[in-house]
C-alpha positions as CSV (number, residue, x, y, z in Angstrom):
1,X,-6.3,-3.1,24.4
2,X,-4.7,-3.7,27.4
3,X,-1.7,-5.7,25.3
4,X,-1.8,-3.3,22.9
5,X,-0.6,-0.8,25.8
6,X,1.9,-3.4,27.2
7,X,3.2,-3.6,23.7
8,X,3.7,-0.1,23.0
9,X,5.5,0.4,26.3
10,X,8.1,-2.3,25.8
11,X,8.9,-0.6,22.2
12,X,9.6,2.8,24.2
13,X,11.7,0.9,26.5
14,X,14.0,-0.2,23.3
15,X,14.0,3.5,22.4
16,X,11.9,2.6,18.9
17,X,9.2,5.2,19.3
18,X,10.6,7.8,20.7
19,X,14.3,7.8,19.0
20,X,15.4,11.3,17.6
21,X,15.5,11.4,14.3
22,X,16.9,14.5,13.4
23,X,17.6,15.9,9.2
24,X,15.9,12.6,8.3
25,X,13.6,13.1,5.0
26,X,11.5,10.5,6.2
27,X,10.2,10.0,2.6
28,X,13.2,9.2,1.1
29,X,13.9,7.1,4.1
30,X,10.9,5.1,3.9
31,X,11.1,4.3,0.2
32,X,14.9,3.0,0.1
33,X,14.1,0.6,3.2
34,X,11.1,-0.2,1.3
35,X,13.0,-1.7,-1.3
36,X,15.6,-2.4,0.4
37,X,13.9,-4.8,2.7
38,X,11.3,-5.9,-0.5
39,X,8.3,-5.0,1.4
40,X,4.8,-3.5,0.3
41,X,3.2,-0.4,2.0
42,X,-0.8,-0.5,2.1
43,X,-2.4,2.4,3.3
44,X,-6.6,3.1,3.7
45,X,-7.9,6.0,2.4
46,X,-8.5,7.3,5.9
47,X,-4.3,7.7,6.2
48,X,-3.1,11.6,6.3
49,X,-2.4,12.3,2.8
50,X,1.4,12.2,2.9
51,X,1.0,8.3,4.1
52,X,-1.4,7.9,0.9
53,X,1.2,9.7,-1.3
54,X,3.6,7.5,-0.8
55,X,1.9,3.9,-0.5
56,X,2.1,1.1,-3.1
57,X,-1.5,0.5,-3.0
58,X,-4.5,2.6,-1.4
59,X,-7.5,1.2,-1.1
60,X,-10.9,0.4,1.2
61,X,-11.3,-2.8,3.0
62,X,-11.9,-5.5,0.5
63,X,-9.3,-4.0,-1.4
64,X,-6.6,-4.1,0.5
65,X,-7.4,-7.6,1.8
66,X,-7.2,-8.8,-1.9
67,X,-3.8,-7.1,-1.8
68,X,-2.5,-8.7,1.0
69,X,-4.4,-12.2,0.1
70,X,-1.9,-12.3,-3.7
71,X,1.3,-9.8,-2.7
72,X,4.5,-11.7,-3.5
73,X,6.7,-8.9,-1.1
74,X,8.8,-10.4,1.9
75,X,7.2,-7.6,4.2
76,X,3.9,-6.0,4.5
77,X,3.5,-2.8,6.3
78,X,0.1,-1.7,6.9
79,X,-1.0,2.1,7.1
80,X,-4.4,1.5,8.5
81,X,-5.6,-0.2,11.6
82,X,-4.6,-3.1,13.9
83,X,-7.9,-5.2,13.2
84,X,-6.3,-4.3,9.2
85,X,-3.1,-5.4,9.9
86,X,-4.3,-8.7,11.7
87,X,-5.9,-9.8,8.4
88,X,-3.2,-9.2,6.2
89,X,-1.1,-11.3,9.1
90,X,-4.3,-14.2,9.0
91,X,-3.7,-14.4,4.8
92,X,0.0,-14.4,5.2
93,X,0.8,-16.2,8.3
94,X,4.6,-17.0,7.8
95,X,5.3,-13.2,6.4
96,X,6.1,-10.2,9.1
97,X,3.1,-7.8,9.0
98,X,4.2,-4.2,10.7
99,X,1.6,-1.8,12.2
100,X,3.2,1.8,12.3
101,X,1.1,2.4,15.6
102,X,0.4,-0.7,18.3
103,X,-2.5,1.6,19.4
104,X,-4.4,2.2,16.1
105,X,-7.2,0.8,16.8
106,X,-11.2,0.7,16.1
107,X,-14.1,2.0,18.1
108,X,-16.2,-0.5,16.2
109,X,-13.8,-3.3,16.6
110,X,-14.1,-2.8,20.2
111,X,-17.8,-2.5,20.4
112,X,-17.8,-6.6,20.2
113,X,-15.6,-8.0,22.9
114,X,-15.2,-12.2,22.2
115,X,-16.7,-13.2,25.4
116,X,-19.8,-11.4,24.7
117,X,-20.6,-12.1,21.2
118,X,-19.3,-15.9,21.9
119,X,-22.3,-15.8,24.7
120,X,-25.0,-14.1,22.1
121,X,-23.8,-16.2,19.4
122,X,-24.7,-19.9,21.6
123,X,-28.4,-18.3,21.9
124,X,-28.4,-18.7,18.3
125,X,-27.1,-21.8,17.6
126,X,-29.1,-22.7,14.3
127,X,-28.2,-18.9,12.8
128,X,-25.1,-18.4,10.5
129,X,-22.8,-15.7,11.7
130,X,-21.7,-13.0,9.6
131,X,-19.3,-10.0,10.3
132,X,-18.0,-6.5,9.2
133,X,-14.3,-7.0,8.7
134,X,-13.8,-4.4,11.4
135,X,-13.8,-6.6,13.7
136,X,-10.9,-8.8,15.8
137,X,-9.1,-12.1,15.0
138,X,-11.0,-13.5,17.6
139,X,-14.3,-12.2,16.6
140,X,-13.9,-13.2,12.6
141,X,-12.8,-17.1,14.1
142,X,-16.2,-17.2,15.4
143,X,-17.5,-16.5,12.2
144,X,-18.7,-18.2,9.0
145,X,-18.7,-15.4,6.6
146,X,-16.5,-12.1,6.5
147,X,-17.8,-9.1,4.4
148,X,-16.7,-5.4,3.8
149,X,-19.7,-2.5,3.3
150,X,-18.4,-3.4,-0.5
151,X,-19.2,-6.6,-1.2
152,X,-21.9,-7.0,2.3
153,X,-25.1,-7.1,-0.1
154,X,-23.4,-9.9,-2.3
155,X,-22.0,-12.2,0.5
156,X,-25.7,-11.9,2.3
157,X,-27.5,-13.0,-1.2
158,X,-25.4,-15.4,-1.4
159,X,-26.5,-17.3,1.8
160,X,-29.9,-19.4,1.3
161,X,-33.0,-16.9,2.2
162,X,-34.3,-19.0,4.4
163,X,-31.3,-19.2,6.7
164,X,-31.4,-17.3,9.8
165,X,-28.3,-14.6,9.8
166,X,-26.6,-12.7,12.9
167,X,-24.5,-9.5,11.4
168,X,-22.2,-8.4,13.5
169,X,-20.6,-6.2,15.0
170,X,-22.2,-2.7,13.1
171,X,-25.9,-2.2,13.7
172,X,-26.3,0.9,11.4
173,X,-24.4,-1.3,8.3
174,X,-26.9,-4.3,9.4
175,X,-30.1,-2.0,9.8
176,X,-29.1,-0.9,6.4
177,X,-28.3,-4.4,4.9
178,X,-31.8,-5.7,6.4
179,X,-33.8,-2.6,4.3
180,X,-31.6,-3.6,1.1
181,X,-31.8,-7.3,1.5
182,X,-35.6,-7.7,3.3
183,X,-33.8,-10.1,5.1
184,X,-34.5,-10.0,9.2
185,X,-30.6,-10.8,10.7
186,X,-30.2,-10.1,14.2
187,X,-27.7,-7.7,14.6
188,X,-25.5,-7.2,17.5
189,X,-25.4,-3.9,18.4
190,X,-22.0,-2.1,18.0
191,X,-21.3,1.1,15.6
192,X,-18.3,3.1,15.0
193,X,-17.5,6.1,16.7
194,X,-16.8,8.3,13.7
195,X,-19.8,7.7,11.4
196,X,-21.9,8.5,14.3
197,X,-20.3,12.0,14.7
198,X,-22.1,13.2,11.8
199,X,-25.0,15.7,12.8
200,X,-27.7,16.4,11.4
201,X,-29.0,20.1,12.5
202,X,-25.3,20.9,10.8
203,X,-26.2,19.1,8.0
204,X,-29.4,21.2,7.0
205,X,-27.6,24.5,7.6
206,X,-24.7,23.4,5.2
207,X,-27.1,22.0,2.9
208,X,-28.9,25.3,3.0
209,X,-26.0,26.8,2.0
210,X,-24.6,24.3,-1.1
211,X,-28.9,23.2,-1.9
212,X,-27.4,22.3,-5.1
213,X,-24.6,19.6,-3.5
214,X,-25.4,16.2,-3.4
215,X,-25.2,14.4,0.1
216,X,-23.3,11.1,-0.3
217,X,-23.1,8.2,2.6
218,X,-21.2,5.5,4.2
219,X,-23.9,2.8,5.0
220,X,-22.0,2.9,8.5
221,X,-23.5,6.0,9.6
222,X,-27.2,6.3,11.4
223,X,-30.5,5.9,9.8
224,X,-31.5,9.6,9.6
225,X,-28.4,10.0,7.5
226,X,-29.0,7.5,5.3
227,X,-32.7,8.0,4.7
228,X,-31.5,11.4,3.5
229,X,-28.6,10.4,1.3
230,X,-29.0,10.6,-2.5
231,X,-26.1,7.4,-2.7
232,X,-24.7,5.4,-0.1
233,X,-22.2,3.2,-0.8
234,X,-18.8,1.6,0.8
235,X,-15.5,4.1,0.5
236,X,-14.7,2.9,-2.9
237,X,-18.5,3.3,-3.5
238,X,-18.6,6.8,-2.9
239,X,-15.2,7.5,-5.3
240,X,-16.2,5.7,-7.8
241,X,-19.8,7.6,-7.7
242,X,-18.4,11.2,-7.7
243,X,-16.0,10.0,-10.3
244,X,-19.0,8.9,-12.8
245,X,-21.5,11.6,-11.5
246,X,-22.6,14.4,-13.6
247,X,-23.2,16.3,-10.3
248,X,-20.7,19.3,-9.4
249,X,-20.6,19.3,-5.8
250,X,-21.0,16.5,-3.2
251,X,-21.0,16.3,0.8
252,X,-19.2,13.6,1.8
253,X,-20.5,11.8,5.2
254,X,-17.8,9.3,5.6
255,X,-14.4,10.1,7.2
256,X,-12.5,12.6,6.0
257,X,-9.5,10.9,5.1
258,X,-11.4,10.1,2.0
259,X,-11.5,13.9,0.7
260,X,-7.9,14.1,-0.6
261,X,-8.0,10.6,-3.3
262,X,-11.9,12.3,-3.9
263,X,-10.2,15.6,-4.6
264,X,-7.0,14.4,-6.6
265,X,-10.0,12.5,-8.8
266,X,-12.0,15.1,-8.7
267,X,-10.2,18.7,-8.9
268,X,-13.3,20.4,-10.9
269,X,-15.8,19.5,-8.2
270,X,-16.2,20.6,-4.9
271,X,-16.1,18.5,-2.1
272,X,-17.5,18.9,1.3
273,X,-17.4,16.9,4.5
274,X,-20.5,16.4,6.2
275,X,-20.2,18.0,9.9
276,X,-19.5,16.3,13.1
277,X,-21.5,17.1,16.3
278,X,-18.4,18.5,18.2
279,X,-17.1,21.3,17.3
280,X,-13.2,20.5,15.9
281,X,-10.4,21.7,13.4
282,X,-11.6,20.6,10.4
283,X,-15.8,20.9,11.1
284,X,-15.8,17.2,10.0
285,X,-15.5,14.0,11.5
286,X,-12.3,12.3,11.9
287,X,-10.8,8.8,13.0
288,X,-8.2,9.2,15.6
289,X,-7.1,6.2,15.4
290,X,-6.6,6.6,11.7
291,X,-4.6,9.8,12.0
292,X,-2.0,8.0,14.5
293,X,0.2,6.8,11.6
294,X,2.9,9.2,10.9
295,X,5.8,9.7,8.3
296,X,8.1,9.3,11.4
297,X,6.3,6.2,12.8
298,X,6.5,4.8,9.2
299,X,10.0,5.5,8.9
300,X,10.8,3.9,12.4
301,X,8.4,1.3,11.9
302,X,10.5,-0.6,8.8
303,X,13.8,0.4,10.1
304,X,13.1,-1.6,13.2
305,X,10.8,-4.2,11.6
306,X,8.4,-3.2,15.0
307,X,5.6,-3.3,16.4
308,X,4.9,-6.7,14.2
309,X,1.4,-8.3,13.9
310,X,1.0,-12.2,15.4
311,X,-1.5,-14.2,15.4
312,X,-2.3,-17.3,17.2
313,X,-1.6,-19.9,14.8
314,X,-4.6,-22.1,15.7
315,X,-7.1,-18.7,15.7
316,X,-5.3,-18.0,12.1
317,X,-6.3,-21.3,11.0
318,X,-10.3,-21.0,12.1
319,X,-9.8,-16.9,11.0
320,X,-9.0,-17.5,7.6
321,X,-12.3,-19.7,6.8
322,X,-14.8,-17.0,6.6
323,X,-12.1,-14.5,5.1
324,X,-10.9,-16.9,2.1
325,X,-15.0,-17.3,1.6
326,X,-15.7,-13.8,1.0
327,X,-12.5,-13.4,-1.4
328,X,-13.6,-16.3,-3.2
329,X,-16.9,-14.2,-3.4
330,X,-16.2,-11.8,-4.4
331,X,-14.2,-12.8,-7.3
């Protein structure tokens, strides 16, 4: 994180971050440099809604990897996270990959340090190593198979039963793979912030109030959510389910980002986020790091052609292995 910081700072020197930009319609702005400059905008369904407006492609995890893994633009600018970005930059080494923010990060990301899981991982040395694609360059190098909560269940069956696994870095997604699977992998123990805020004493008053809503999971969040969920599923999961489901009224436990595709699907329904422990804003529980993408970072972002992604070319090269293995997957 540290270079993230020193990163950031040496844009402000140059006057990128922090330029005025007065009478600018930044959407406007942002779609003629788009095509000016031949470049594709992903966003994650956790962006602000005007972000998602706007994108060329919105998607969860696997998703937006396949994007990135087949686009033919000169540019890609990724609305989403750095560990996001730094794959599309791993699948398209010799292309300039922008980040809006230097400093959108992941709590879960950061829960596996290299040095540390490098340590746990020589305990292990006859145990295959799987991880969560939120996760770092550094951690996914280490790695012989990449998976999103998408396609986790088919990547894990894919390995030989009888071959020990590690799952890493999220222990709720590998608790939860584990119970699907009956497979015993030995999970490293790190969990993201946001599907942890979810709580549950909130959860039975709302549900006392909406009895006839349906509660709806990301296999991210902790057990006791889970074990009440009527579906859990990966964000694409969960659209697709209230898209097809005859139910009337869902609450969501996933970020809440995912509320305004669900809603512009869904309009006739009622959607509800699950609540977060802390009191905030919006009674639901969002990623900060998500929300740090802005129209006007966007703008200044592919005016500038900065903050770019790189990548070590020699950690690219090992990166790419277990990423190229789950797209070939999950074909």
């Amino acid at each position: 994180m540290e270079t993230l910081i020193a990163a950031k700072e040496k844009l402000n020197e140059k006057g990128f971050l922090d330029i005025e930009t007065p009478n600018i319609n930044y959407v406007e702005e942002i779609l003629r440099l788009k095509k000016e400059k031949n470049a594709v905008l992903l966003a994650h369904y956790y962006q602000i809604d005007e972000i998602q407006e706007i994108a060329d492609f919105v998607g969860d995890s696997l998703a937006l990897a396949q994007q990135a893994a087949k686009t033919d633009a000169d540019m890609i600018v990724f609305a989403g996270v750095h560990f996001m970005a730094e794959t599309a930059k791993i699948l398209n080494p010799t292309k300039k990959v922008l980040l809006p923010d230097l400093l959108a990060g992941c709590s879960l990301a950061d829960s596996c340090p290299p040095e540390e899981f490098s340590a746990f991982k020589a305990k292990y040395p006859n145990h295959v190593v799987v991880t969560y694609i939120n996760c770092s360059a550094e951690i996914k190098a280490l790695s012989d198979y990449v998976c999103t909560s998408s396609n986790a269940r088919k990547i894990i069956d894919a390995i030989p039963k009888d071959q020990p696994i590690i799952f890493a870095p999220d222990r709720n997604l590998g608790d939860y793979l584990n119970k699907e699977t009956g497979r015993e992998m030995l999970l490293w123990d790190g969990a993201c912030m946001v599907h942890e805020a979810f709580s549950m004493e909130k959860l039975i008053d709302l549900y006392k109030e909406h009895p006839d809503a349906e509660l709806i999971a990301h296999p991210e969040s902790e057990a006791h959510m889970l074990k009440v969920a009527k579906y859990i599923g990966s964000t694409s999961g969960l659209l697709n389910h209230v898209r097809n489901s005859d139910k009337n009224k869902f609450i969501v436990a996933t970020e809440a980002g995912i509320l305004f595709q669900m809603m512009q699907e869904n309009p006739d329904k009622e959607i509800i986020p699950a609540p977060a422990k802390e009191d905030n804003t919006c009674a639901c529980s969002e990623c900060a790091y998500m929300k740090m993408n802005t129209l006007k970072k966007l703008y200044l972002c592919l005016k500038h052609e900065l903050p770019d992604i790189e990548v070590d070319a020699e950690l690219c090269q090992k990166a790419i292995v277990p990423i190229q293995r789950m797209l070939e997957i999950s074909k």
